[in-house]
Structures are given as C-alpha cells and as structure tokens.
C-alpha positions in Angstrom: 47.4 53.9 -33.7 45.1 50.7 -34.3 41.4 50.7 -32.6 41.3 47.8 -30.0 38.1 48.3 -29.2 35.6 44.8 -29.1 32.0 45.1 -29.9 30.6 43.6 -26.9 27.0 44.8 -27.6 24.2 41.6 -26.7 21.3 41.3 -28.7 18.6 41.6 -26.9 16.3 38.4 -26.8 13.6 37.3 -29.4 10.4 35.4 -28.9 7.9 35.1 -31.4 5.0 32.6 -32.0 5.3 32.4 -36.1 2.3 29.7 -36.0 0.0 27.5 -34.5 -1.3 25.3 -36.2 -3.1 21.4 -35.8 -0.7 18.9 -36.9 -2.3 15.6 -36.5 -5.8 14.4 -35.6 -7.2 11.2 -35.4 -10.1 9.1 -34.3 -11.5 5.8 -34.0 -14.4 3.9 -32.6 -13.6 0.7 -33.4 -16.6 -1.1 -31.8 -19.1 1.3 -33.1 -22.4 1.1 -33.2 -23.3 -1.5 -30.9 -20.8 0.2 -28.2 -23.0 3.3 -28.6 -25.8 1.6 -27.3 -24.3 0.7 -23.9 -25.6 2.5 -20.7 -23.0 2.6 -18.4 -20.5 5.0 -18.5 -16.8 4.9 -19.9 -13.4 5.2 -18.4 -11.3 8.2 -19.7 -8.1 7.9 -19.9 -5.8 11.2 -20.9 -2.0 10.5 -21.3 0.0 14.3 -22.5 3.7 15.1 -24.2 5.5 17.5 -25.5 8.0 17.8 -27.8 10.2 20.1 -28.9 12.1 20.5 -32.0 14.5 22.6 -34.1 13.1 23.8 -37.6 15.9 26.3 -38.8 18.3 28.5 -37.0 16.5 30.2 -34.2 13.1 28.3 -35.4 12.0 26.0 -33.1 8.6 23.3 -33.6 6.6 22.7 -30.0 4.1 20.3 -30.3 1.9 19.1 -27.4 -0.3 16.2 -28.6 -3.4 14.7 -26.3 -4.4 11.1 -26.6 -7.8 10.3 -25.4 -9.1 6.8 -24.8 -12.2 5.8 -23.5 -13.8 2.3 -23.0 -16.2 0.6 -21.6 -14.7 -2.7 -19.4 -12.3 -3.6 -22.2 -13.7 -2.6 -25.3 -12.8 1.0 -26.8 -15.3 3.7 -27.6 -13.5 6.1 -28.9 -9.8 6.9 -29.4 -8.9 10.0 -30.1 -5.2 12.1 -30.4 -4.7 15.4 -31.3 -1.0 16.8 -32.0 -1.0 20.8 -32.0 2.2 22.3 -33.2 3.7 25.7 -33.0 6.4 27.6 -34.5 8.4 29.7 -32.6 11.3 32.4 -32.5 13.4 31.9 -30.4 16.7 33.8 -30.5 19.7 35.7 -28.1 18.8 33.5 -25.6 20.7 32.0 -22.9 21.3 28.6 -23.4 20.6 27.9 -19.3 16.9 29.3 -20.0 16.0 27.4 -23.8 14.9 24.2 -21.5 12.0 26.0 -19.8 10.7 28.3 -22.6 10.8 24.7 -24.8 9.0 22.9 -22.0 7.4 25.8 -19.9 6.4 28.9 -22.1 6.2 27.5 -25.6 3.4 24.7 -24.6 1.5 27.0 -22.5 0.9 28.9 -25.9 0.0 25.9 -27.7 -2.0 24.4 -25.3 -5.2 26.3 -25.5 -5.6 25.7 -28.8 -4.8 22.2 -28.1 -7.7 21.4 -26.0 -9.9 23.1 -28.3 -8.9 20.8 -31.2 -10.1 18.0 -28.9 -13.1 19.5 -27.8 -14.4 19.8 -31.4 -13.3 16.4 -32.7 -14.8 14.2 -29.9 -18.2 16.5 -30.4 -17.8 15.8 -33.9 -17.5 12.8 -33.7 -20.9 12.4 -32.0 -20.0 12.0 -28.1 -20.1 14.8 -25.0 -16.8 17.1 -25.4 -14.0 15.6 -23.4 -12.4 18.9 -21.7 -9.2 18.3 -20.6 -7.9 20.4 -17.3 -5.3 23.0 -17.2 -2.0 21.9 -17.0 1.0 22.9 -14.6 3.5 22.9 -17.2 6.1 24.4 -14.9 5.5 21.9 -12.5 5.6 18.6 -15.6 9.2 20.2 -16.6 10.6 20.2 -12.9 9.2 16.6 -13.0 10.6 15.5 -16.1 14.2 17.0 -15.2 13.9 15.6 -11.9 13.2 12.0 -13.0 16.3 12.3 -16.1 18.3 13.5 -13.2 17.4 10.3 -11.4 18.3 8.2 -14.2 21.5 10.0 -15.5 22.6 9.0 -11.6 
C-alpha cells in the first residue's frame, strides 16, 4: 500500500519592513543669492511616484521619491528631490493582492519618513520647511490602474 496523500498545507503570508532607508537627496538653488533677496512669494510645485522593485526572492525595493520646485516667475529658487526607499518581505502572497501592497501598503510605510527627509533638507538648506500633505495612496493606485486600463484599451 503506497501513501497518496498530497501536502496541501499554505504558508501563511509574510510581510516584513527589512528597512527604510533615504536613497537619494538632492538640492539646488541655481539663482542664489540674489533670488534670496526677492519679496514676493514662490510657486510650489510637488510632482510624487512610486516605484516598486524586486531585490531577491520575496525581497521587494519601494521607493517613493518627492520633487520639489519652487520659483519665482520663471527663475528657480530651490529644487529639491528626495527618493526614500524601503525593503520589504513579502512572501505566500496571492499574486491578485502583490499590486496594492506594492502601490497601497508598502508606500504608506515609506512615506512618513519620506516627508520628513524633505522637511529637513529644504530647512537645511536655509528656507521655511515645505510640508507635503497626506497622500491617498489607495485612491493614486485605483487611478493609476484605471488610466493603464484606459490605454491597454
């Protein structure tokens, strides 16, 4: 008699932050100093993205990176773009479900730290602390897959 029997046992799910860390930071004030000395106020202009990446097997890299870019009628004050990456576990998990923990979960974690990194460099750098606003990252994703829906039609 030969045993038949399958091991149909799932592994449960893992998710694990391994790291955050900041990957890139830059800034530039290309006009300075005689920008600095202007009264009026600057535009501020805040473009976002995330990306997502694999590292190993079950290692994933999301990084969510901020450019900020402020000017004053055409001439720049200050430029600056922060990249904050994390490292993440991410295993036993249905392939249906890796889209919105890579665009969803994973850059609500980074985020904070994200907008922090920013915060410091532009008050480093001398000016007021740009503070960018909480983010709907649920909402970005739906977006995003709506609009590559759109264009795969």
């Amino acid at each position: 008699m030969t045993d038949t029997t399958v091991n149909t046992e799932v592994q449960a799910p893992v998710f694990q932050i391994q790291r955050v860390y900041l990957k890139e930071a830059s800034l530039e004030q290309p006009n300075s100093p005689a920008i600095l000395l202007e009264q009026q106020q600057p535009s501020v202009d805040i473009q976002l993205g995330v990306e997502a990446t694999p590292a190993a097997e079950g290692v994933f890299e999301v990084c969510v990176t901020a450019t900020v870019h402020t000017k004053i009628g055409d001439k720049t004050v200050f430029l600056a773009e922060c990249k904050q990456g994390g490292i993440f576990e991410i295993r036993h998990v249905p392939e249906d479900q890796m889209g919105g923990i890579m665009g969803i979960a994973c850059p609500q974690i980074v985020y904070p730290y994200l907008r922090a990194s920013v915060a410091d460099l532009i008050t480093r750098a001398g000016f007021p602390p740009v503070h960018l606003a909480e983010i709907n990252f649920q909402a970005m994703f739906e977006q995003q897959q709506a609009q590559s829906a759109a264009t795969a039609q």
